[in-house]
Backbone as numpy.savetxt, mean C-alpha at the origin, in Angstrom:
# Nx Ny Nz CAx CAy CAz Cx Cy Cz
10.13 -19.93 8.09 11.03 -18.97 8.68 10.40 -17.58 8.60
10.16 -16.93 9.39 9.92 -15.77 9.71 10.80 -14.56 8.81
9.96 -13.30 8.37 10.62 -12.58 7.60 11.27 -11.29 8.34
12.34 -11.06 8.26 13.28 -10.59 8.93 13.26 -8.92 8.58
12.51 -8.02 9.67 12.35 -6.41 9.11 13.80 -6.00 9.69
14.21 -5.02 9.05 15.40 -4.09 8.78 14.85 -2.67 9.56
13.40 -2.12 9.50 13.68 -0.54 10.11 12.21 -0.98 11.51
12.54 -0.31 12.30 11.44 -0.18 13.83 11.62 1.07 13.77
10.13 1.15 13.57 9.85 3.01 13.93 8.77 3.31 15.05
9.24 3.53 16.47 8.53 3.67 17.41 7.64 2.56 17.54
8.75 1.49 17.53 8.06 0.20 17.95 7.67 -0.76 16.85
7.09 0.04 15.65 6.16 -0.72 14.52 7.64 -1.26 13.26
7.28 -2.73 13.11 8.41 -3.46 12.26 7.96 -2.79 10.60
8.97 -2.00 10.04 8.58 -1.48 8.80 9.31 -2.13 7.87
8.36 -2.88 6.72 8.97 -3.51 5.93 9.97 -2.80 5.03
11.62 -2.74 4.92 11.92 -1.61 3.86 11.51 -1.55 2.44
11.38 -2.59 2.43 10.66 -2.12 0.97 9.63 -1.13 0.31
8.87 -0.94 1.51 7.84 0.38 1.14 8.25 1.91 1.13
9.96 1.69 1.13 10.27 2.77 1.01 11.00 3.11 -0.51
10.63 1.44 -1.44 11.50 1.87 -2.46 10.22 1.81 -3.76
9.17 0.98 -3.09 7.83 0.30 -4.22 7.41 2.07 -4.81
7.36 1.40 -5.87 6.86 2.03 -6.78 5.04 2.42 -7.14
4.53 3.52 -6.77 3.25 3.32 -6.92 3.07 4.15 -8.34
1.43 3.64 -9.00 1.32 3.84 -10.10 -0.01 4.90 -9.84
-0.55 5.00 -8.77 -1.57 5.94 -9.09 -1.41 7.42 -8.77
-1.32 8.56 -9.28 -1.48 9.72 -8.64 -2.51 10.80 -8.64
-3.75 10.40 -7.79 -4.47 11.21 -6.98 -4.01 11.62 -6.42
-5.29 12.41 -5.48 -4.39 13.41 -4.19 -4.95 12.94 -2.75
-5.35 11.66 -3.23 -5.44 10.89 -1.67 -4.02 11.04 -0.74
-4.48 10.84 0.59 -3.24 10.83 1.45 -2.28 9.29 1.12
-3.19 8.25 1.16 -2.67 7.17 0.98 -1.50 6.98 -0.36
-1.68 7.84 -1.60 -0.80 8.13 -2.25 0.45 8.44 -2.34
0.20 9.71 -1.16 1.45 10.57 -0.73 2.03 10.55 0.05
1.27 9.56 1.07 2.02 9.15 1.96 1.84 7.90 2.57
1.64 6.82 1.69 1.27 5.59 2.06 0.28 5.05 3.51
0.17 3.63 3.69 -0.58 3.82 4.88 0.28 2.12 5.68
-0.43 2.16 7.21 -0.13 1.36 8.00 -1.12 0.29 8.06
-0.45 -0.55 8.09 -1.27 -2.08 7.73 -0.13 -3.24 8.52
-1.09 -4.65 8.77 -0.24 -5.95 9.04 -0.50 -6.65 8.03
0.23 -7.68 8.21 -0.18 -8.88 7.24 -0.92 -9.23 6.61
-2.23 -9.54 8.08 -3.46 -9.88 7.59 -4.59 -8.82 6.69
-4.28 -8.01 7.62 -5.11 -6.57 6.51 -4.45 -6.49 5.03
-3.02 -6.76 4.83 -3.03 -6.44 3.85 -3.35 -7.72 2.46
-3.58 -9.13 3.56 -4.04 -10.17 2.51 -5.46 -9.53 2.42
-6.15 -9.16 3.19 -7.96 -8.89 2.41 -7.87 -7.61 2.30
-6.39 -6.69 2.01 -6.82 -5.36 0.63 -6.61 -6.31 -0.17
-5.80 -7.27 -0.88 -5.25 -8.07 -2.04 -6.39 -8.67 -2.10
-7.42 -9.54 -1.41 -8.42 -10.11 -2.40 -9.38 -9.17 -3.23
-9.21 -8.08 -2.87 -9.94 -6.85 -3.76 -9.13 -6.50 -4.67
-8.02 -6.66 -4.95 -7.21 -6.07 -5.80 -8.06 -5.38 -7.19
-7.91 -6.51 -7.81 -9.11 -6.02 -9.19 -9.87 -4.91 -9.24
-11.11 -5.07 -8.16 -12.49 -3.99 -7.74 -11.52 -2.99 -7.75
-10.28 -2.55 -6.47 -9.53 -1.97 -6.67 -9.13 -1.27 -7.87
-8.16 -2.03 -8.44 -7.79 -0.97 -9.87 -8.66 -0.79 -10.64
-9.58 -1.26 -11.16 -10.88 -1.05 -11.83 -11.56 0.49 -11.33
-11.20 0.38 -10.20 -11.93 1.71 -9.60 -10.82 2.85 -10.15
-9.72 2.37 -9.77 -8.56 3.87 -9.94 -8.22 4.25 -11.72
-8.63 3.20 -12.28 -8.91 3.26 -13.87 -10.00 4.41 -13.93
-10.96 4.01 -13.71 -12.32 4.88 -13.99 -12.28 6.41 -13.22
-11.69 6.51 -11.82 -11.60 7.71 -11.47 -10.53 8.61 -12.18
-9.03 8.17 -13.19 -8.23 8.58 -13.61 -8.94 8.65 -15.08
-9.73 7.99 -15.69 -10.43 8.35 -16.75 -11.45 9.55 -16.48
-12.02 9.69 -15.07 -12.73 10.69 -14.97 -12.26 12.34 -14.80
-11.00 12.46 -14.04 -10.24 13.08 -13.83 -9.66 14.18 -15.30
């Protein structure tokens, strides 16, 4: 069964939930402050990086 979006913003199905998730990193990337646009599939191959990922935002917040 298909997952059922709640908000369309100029067309694009926005999951609501990204309006309540909680993020843990604060740089001053844009993606921080203001999240970013993605589908499905893009967002299964950010998730196989996950790890490399936080590993990275560890070390730049230790550098910081």
């Amino acid at each position: 069964m298909a997952k059922k979006f709640e908000k369309v913003i100029k067309g694009l199905k926005i999951d609501p939930l990204i309006f309540t998730f909680k993020f843990n990193c604060d740089c001053t990337g844009e993606c921080c402050h203001y999240g970013v646009y993605t589908d499905s599939f893009e967002a299964k191959r950010i998730l196989r990086f996950k790890k490399k990922f936080l590993n990275i935002l560890i070390v730049l917040n230790v550098l910081m």
